[in-house]
PDB file of N, CA, C, O and CB in Angstrom:
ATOM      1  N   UNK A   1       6.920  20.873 -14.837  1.00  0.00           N
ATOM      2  CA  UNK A   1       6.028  21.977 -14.536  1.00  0.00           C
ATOM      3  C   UNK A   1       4.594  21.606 -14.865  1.00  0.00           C
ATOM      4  O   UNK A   1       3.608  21.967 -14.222  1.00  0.00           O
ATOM      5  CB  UNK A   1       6.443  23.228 -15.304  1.00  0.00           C
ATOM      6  N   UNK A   2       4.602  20.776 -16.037  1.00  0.00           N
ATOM      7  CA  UNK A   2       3.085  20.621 -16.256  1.00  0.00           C
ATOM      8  C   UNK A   2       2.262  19.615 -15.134  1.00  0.00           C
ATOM      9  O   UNK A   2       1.103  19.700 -14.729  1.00  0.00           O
ATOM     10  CB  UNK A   2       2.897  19.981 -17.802  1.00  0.00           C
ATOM     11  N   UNK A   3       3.085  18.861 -14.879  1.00  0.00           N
ATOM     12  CA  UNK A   3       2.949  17.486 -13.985  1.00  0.00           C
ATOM     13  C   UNK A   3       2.103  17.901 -12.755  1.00  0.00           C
ATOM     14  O   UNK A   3       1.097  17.358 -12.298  1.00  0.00           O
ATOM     15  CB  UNK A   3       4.531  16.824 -13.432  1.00  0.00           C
ATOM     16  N   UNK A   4       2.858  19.153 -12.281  1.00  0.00           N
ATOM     17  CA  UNK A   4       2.859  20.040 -11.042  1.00  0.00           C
ATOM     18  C   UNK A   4       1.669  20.765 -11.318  1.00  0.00           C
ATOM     19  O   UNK A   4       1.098  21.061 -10.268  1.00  0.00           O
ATOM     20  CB  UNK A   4       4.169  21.011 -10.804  1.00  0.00           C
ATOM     21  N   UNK A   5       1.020  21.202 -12.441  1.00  0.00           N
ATOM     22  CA  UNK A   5       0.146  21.827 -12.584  1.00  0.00           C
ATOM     23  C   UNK A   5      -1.179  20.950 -12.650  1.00  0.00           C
ATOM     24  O   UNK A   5      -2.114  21.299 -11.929  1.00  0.00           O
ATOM     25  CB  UNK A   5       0.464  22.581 -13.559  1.00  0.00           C
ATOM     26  N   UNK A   6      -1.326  19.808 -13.487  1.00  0.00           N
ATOM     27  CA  UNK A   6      -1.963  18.770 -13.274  1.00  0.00           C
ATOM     28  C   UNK A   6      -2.342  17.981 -11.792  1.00  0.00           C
ATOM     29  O   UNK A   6      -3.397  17.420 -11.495  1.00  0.00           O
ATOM     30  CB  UNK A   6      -1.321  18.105 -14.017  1.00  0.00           C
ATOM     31  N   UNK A   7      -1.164  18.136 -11.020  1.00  0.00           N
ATOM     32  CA  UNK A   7      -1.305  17.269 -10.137  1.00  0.00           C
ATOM     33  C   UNK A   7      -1.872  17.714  -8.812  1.00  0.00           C
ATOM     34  O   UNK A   7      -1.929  17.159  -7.714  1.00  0.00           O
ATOM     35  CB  UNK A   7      -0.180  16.720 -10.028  1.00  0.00           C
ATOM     36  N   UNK A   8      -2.369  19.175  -9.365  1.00  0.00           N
ATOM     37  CA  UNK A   8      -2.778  20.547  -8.613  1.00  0.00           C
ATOM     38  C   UNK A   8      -3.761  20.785  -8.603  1.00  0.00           C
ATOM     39  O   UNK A   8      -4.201  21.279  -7.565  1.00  0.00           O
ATOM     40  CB  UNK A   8      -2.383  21.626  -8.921  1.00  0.00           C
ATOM     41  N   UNK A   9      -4.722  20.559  -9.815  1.00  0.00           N
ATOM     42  CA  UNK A   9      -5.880  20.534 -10.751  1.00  0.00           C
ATOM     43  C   UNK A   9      -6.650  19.427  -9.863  1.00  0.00           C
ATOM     44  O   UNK A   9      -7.632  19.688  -9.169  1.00  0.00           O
ATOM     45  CB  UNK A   9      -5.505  20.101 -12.498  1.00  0.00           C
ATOM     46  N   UNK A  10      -6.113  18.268  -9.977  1.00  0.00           N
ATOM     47  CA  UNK A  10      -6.865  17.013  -9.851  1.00  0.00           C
ATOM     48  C   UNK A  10      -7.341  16.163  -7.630  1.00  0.00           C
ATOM     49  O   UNK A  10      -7.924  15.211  -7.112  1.00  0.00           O
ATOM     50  CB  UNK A  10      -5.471  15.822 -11.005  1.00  0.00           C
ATOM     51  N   UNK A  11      -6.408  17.629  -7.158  1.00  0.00           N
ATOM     52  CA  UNK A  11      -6.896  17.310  -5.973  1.00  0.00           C
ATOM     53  C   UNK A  11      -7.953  16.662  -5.396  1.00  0.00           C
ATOM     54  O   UNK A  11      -8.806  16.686  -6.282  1.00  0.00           O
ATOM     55  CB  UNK A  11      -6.942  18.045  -5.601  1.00  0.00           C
ATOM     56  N   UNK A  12      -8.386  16.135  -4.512  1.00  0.00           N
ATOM     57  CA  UNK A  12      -9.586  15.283  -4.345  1.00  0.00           C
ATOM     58  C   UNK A  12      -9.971  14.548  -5.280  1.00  0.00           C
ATOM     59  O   UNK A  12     -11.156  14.281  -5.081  1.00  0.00           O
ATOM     60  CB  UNK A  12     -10.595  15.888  -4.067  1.00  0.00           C
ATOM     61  N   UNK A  13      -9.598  14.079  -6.196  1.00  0.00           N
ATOM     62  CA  UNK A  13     -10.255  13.082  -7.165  1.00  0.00           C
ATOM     63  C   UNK A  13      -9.723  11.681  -6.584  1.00  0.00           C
ATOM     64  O   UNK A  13      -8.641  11.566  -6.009  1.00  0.00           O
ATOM     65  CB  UNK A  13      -9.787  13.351  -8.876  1.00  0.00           C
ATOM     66  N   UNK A  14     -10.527  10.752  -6.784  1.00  0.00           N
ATOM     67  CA  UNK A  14     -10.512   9.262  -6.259  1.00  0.00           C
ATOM     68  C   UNK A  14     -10.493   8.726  -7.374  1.00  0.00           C
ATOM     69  O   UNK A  14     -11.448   8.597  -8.139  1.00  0.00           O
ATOM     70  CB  UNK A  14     -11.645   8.690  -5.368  1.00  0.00           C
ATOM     71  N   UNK A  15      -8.879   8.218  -7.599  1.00  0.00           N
ATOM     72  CA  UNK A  15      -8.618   7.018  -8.854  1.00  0.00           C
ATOM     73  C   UNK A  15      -9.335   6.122  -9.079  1.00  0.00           C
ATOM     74  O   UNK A  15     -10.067   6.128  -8.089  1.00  0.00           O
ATOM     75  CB  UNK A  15      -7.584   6.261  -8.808  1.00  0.00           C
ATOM     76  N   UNK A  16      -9.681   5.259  -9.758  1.00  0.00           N
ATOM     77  CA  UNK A  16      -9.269   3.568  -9.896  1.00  0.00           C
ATOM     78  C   UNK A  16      -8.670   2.722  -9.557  1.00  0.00           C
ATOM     79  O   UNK A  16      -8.822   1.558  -9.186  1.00  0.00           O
ATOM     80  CB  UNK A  16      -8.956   3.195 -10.544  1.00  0.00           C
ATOM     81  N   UNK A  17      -7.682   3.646  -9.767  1.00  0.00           N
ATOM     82  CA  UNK A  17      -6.285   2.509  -9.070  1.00  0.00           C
ATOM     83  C   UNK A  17      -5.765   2.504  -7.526  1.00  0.00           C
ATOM     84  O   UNK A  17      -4.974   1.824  -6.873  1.00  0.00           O
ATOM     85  CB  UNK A  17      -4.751   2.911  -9.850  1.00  0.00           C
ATOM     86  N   UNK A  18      -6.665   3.678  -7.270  1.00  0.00           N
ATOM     87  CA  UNK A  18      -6.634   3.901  -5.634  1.00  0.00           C
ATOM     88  C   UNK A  18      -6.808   2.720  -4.973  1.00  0.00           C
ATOM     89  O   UNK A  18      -6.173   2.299  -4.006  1.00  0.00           O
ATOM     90  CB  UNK A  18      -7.735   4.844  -5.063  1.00  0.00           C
ATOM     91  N   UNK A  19      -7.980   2.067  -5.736  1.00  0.00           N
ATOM     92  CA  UNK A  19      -8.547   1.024  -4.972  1.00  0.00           C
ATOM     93  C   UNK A  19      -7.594  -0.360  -4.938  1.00  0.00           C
ATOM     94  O   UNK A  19      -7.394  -1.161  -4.025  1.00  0.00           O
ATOM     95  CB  UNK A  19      -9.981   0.744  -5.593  1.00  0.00           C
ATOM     96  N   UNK A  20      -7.141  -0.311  -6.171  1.00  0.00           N
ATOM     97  CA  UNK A  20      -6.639  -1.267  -6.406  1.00  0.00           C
ATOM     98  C   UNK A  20      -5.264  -1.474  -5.225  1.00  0.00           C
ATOM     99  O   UNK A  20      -4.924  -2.574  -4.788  1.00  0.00           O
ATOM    100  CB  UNK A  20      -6.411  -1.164  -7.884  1.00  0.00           C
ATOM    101  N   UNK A  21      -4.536  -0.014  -4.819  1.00  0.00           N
ATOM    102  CA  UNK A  21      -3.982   0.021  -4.143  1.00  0.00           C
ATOM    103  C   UNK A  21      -4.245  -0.846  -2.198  1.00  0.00           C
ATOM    104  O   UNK A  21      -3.446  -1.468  -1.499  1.00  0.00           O
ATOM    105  CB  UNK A  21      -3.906   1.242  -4.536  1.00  0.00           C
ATOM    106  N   UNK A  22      -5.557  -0.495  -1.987  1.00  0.00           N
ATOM    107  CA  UNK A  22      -5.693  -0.826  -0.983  1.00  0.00           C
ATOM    108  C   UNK A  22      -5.774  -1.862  -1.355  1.00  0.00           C
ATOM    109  O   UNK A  22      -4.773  -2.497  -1.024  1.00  0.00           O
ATOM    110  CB  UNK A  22      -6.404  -0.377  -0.277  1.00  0.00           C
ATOM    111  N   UNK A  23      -6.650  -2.585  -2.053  1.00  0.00           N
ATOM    112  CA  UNK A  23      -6.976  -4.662  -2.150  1.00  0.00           C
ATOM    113  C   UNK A  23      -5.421  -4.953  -2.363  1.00  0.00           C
ATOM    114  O   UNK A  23      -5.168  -6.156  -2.314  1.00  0.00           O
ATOM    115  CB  UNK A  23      -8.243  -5.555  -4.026  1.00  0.00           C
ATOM    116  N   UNK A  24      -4.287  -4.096  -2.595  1.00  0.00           N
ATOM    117  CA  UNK A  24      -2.745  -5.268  -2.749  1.00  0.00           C
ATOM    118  C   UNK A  24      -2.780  -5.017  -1.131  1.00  0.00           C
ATOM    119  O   UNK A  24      -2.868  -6.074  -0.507  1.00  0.00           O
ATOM    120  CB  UNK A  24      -0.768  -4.620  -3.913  1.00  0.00           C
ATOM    121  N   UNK A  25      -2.743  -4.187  -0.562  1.00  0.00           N
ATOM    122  CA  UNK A  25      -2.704  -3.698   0.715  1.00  0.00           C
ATOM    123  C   UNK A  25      -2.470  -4.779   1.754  1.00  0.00           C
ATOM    124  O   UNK A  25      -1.643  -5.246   2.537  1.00  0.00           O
ATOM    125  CB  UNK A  25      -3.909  -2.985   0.969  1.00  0.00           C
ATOM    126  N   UNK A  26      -4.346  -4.950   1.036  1.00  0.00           N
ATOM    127  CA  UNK A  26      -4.852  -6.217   1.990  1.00  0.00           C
ATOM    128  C   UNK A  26      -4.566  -7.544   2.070  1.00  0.00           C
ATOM    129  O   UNK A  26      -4.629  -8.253   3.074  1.00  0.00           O
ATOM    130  CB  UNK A  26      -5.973  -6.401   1.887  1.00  0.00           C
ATOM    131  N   UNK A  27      -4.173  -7.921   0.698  1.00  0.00           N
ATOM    132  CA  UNK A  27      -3.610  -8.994   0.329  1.00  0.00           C
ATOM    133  C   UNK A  27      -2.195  -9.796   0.930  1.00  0.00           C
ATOM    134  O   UNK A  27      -1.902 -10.960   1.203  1.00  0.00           O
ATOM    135  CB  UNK A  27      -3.507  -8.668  -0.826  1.00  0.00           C
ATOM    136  N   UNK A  28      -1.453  -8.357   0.967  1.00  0.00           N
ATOM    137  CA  UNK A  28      -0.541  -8.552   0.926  1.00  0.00           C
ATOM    138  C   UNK A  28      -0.367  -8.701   2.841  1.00  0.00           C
ATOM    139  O   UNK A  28       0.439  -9.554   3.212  1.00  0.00           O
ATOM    140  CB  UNK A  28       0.105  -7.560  -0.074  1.00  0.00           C
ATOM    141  N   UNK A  29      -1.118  -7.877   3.962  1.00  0.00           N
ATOM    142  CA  UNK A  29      -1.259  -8.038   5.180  1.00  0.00           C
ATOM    143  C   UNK A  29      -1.852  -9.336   5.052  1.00  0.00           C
ATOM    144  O   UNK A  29      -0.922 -10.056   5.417  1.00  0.00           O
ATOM    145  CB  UNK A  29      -1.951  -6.996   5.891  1.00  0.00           C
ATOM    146  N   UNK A  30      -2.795 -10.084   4.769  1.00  0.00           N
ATOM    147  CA  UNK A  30      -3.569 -11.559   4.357  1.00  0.00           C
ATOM    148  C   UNK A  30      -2.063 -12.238   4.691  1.00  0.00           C
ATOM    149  O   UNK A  30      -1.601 -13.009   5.533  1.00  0.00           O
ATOM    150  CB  UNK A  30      -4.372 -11.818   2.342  1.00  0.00           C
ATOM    151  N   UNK A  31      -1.616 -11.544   3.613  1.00  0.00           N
ATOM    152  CA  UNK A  31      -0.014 -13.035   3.902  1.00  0.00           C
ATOM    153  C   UNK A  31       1.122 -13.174   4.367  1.00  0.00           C
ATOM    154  O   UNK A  31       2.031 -13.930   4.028  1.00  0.00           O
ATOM    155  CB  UNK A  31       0.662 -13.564   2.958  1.00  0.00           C
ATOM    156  N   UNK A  32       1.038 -12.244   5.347  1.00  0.00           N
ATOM    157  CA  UNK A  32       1.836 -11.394   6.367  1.00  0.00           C
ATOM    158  C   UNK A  32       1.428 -12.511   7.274  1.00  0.00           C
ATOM    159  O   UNK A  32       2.334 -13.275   7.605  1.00  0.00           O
ATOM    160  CB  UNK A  32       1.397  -9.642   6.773  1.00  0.00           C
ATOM    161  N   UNK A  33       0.608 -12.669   7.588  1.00  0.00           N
ATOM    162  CA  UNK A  33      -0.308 -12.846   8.896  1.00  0.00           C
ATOM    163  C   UNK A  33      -0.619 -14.724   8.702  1.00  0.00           C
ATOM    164  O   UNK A  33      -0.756 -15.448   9.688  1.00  0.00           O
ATOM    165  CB  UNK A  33      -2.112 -11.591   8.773  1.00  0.00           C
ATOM    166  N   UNK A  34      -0.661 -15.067   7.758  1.00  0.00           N
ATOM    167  CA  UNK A  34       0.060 -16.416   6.955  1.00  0.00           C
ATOM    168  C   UNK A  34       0.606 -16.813   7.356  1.00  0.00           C
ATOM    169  O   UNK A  34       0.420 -17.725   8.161  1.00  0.00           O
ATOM    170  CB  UNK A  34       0.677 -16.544   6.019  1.00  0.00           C
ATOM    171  N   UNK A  35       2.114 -16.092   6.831  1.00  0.00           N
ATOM    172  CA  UNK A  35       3.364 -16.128   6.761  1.00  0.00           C
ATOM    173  C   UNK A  35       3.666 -16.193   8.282  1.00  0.00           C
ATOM    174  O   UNK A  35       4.545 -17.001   8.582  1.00  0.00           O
ATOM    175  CB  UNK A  35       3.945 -14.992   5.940  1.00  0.00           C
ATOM    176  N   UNK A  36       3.254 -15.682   9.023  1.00  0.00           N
ATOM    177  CA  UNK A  36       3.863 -15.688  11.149  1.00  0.00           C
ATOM    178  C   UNK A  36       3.039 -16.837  11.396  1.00  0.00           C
ATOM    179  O   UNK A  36       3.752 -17.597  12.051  1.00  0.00           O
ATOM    180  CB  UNK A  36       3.231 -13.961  12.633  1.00  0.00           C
ATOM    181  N   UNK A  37       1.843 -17.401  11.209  1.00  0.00           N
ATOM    182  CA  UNK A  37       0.840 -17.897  11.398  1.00  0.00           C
ATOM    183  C   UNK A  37       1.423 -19.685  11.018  1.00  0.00           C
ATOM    184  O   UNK A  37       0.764 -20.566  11.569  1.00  0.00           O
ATOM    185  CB  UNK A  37      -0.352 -17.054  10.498  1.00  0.00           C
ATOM    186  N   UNK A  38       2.572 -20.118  10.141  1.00  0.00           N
ATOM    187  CA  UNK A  38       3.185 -21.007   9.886  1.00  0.00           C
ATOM    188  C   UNK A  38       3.396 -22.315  10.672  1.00  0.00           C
ATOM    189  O   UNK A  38       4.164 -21.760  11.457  1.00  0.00           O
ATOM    190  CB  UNK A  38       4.020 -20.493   9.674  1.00  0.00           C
ATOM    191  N   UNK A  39       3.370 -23.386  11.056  1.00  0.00           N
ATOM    192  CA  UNK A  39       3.884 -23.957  12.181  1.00  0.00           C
ATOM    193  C   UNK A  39       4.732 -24.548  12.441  1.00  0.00           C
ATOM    194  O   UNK A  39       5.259 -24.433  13.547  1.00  0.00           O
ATOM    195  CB  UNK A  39       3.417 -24.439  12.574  1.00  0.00           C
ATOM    196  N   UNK A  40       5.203 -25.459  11.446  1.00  0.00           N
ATOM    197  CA  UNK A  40       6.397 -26.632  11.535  1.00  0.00           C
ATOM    198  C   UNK A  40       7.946 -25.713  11.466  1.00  0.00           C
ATOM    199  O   UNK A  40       8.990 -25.862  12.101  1.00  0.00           O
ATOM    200  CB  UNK A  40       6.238 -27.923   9.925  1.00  0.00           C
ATOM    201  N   UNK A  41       7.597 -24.854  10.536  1.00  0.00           N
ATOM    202  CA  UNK A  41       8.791 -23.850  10.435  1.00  0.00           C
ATOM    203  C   UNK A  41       8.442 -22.513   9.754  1.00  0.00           C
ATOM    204  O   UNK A  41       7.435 -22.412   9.054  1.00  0.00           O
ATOM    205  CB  UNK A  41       9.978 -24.496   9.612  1.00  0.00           C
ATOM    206  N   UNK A  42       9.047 -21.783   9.908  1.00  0.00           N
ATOM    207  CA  UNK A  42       8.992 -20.152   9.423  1.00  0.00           C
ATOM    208  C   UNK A  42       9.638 -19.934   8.428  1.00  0.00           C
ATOM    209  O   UNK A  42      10.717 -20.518   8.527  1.00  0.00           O
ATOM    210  CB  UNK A  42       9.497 -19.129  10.307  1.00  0.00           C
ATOM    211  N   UNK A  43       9.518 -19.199   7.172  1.00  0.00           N
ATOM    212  CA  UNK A  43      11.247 -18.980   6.412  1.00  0.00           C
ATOM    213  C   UNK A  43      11.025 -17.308   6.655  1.00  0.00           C
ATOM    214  O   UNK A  43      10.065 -16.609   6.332  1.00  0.00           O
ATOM    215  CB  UNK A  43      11.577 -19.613   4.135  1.00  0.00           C
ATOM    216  N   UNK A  44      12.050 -17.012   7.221  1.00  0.00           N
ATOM    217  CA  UNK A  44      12.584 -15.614   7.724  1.00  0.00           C
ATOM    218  C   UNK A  44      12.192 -14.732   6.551  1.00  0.00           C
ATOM    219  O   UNK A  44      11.325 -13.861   6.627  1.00  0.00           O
ATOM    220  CB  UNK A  44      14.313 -15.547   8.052  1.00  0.00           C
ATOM    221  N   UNK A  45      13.005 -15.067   5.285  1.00  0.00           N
ATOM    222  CA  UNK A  45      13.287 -14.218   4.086  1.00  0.00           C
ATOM    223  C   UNK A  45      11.821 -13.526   3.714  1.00  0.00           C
ATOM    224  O   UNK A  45      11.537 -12.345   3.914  1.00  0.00           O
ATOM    225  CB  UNK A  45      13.941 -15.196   2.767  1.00  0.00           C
ATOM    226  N   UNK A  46      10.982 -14.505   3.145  1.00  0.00           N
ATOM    227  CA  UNK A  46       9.758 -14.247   2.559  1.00  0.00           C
ATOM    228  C   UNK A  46       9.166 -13.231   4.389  1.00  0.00           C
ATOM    229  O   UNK A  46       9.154 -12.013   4.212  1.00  0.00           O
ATOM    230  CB  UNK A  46       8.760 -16.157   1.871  1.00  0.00           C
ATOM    231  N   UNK A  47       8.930 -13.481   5.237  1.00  0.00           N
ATOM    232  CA  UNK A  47       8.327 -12.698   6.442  1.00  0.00           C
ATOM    233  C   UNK A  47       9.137 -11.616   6.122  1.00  0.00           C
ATOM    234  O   UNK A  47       8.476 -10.996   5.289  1.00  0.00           O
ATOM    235  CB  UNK A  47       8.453 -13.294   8.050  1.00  0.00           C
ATOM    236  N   UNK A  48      10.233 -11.004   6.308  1.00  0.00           N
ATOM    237  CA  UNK A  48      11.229  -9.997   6.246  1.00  0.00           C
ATOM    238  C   UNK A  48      11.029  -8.978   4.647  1.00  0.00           C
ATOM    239  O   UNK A  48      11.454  -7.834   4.484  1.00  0.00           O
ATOM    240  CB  UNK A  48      12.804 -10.911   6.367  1.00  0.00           C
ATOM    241  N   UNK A  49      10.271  -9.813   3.642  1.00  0.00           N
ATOM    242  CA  UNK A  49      10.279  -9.542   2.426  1.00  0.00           C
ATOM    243  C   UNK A  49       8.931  -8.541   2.500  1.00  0.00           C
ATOM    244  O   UNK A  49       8.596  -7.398   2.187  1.00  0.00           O
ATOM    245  CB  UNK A  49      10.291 -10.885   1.478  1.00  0.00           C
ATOM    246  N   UNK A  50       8.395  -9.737   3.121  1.00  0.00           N
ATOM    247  CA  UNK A  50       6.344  -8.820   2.854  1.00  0.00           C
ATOM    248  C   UNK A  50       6.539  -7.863   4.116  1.00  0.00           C
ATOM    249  O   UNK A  50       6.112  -6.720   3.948  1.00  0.00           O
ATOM    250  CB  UNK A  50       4.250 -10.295   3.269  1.00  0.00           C
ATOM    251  N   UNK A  51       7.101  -8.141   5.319  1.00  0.00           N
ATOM    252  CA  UNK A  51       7.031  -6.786   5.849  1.00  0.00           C
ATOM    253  C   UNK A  51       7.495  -5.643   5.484  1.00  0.00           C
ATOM    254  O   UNK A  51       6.895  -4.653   5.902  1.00  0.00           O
ATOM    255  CB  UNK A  51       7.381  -6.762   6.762  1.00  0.00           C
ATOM    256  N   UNK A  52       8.643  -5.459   4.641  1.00  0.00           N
ATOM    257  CA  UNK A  52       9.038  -4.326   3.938  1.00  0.00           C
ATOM    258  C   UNK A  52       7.836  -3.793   2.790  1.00  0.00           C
ATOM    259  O   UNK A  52       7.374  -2.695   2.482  1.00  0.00           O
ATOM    260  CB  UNK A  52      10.453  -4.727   3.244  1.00  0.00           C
ATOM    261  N   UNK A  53       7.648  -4.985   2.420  1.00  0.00           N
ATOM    262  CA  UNK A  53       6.439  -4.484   1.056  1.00  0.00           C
ATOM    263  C   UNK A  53       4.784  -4.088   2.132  1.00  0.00           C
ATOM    264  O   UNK A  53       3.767  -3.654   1.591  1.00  0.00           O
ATOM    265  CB  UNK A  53       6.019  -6.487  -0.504  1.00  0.00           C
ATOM    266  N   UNK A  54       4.859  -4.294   3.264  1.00  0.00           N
ATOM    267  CA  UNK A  54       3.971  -3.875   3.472  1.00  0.00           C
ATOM    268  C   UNK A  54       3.805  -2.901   4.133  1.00  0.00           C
ATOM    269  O   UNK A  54       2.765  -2.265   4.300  1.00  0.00           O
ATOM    270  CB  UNK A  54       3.514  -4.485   3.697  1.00  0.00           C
ATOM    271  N   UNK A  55       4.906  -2.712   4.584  1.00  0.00           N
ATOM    272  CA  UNK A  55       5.539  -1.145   5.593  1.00  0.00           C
ATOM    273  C   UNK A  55       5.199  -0.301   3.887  1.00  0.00           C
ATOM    274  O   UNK A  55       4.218   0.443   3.885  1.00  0.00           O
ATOM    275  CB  UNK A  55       8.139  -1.141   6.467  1.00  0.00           C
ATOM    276  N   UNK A  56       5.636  -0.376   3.141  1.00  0.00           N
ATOM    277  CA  UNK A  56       5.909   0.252   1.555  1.00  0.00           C
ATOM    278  C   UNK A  56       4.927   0.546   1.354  1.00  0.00           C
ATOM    279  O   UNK A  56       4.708   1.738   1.136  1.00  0.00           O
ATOM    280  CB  UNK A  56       6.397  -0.491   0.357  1.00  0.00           C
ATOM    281  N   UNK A  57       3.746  -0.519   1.328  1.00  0.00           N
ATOM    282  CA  UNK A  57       2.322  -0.085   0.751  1.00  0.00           C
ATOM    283  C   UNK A  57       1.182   0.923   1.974  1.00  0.00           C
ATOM    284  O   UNK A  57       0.284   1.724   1.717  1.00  0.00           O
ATOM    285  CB  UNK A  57       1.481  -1.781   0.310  1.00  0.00           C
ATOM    286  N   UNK A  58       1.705   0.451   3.256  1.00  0.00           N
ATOM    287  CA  UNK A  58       1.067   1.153   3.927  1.00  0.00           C
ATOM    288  C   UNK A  58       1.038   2.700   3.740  1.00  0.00           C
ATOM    289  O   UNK A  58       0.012   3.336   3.498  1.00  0.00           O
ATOM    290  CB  UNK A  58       1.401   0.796   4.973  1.00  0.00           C
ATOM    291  N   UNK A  59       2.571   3.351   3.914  1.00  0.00           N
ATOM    292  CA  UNK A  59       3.096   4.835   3.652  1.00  0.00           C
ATOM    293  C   UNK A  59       2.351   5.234   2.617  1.00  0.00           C
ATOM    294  O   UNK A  59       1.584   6.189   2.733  1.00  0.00           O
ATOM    295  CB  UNK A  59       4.632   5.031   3.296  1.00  0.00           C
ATOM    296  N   UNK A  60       2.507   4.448   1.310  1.00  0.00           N
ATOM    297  CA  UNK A  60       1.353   4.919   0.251  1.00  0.00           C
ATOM    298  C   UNK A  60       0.084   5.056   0.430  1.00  0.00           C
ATOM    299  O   UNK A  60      -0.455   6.154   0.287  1.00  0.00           O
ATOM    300  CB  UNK A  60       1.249   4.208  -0.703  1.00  0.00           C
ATOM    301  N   UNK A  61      -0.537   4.039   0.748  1.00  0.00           N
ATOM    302  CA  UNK A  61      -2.018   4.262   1.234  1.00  0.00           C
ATOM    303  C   UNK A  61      -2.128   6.042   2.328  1.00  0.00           C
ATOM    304  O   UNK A  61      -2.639   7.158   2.241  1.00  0.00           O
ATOM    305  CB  UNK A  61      -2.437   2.514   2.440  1.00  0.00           C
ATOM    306  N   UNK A  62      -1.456   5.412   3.049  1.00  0.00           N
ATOM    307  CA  UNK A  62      -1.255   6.910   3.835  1.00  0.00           C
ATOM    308  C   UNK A  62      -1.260   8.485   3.107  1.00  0.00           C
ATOM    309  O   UNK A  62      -1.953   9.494   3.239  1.00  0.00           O
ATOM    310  CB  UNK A  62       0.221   6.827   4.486  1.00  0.00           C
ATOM    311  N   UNK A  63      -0.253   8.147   2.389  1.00  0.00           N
ATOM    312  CA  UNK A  63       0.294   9.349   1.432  1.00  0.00           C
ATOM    313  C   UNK A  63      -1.213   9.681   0.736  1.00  0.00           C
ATOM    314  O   UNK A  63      -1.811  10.754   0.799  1.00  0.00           O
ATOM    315  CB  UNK A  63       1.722   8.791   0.104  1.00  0.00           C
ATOM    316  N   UNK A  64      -1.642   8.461   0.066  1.00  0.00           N
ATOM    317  CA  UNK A  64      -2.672   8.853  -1.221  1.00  0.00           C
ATOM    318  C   UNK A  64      -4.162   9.305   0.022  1.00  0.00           C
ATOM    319  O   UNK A  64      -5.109  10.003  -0.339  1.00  0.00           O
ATOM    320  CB  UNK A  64      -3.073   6.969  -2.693  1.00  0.00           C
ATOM    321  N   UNK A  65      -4.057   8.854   1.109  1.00  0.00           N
ATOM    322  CA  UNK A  65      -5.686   9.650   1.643  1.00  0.00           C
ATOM    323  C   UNK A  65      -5.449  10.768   2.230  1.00  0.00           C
ATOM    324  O   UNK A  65      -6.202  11.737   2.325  1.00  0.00           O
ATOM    325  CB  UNK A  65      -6.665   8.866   2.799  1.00  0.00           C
ATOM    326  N   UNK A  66      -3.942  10.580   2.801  1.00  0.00           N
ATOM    327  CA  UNK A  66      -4.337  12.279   3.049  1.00  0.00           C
ATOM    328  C   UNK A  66      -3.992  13.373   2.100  1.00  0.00           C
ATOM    329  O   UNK A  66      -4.434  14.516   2.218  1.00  0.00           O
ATOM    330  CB  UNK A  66      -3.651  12.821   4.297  1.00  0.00           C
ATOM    331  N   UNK A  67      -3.319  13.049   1.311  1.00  0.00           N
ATOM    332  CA  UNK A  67      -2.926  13.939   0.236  1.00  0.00           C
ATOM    333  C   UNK A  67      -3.917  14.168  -0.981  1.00  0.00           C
ATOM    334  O   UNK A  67      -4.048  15.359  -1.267  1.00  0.00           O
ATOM    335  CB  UNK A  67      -1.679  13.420  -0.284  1.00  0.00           C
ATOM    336  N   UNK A  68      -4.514  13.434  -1.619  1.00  0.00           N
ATOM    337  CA  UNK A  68      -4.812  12.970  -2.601  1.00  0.00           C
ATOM    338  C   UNK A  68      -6.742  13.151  -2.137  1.00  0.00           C
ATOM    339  O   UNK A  68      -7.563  13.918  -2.638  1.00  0.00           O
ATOM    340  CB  UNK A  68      -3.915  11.423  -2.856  1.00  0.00           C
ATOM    341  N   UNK A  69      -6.936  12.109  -1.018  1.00  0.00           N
ATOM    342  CA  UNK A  69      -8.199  12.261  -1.163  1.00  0.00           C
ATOM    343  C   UNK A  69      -8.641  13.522  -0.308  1.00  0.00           C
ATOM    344  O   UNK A  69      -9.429  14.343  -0.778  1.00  0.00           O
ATOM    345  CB  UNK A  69      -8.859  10.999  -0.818  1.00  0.00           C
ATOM    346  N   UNK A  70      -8.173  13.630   0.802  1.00  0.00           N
ATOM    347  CA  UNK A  70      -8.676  14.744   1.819  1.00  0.00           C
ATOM    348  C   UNK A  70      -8.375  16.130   1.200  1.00  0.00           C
ATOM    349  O   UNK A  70      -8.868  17.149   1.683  1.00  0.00           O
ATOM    350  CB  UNK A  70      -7.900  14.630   3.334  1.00  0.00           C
ATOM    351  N   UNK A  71      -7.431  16.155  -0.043  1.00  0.00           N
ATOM    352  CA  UNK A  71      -6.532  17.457   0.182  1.00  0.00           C
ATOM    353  C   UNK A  71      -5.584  17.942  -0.116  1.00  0.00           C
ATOM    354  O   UNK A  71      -5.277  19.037   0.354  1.00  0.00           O
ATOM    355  CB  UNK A  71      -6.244  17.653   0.937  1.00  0.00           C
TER     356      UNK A  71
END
């Protein structure tokens, strides 16, 4: 209940760690784009790995601007 009340309070506020969120974001698309970008050979696992983590981080980013910063 308090969490809920806090987390109610603090609408529109822009973390710290917000940011930090987007630079893994980016990082992590950086080596996405690497990772396909490969030539002699590909390893599936690691491509299959960061696209999940980056499908993951995207939804968040998502979640935290429209929720968080807009509202």
């Amino acid at each position: 209940m308090f969490l809920a009340e806090e987390a109610a309070t603090t609408s529109g506020v822009i973390d710290p760690f917000d940011w930090f969120m987007l630079a893994f974001t980016v990082i992590i698309l950086i080596g996405f784009v690497r990772l396909l970008m490969a030539r002699p050979k590909k390893n599936v696992f690691a491509i299959g790995f960061t696209l999940v983590a980056l499908i993951l981080f995207l939804f968040i980013d998502y979640v935290m601007i429209t929720e968080v910063w807009m509202g």
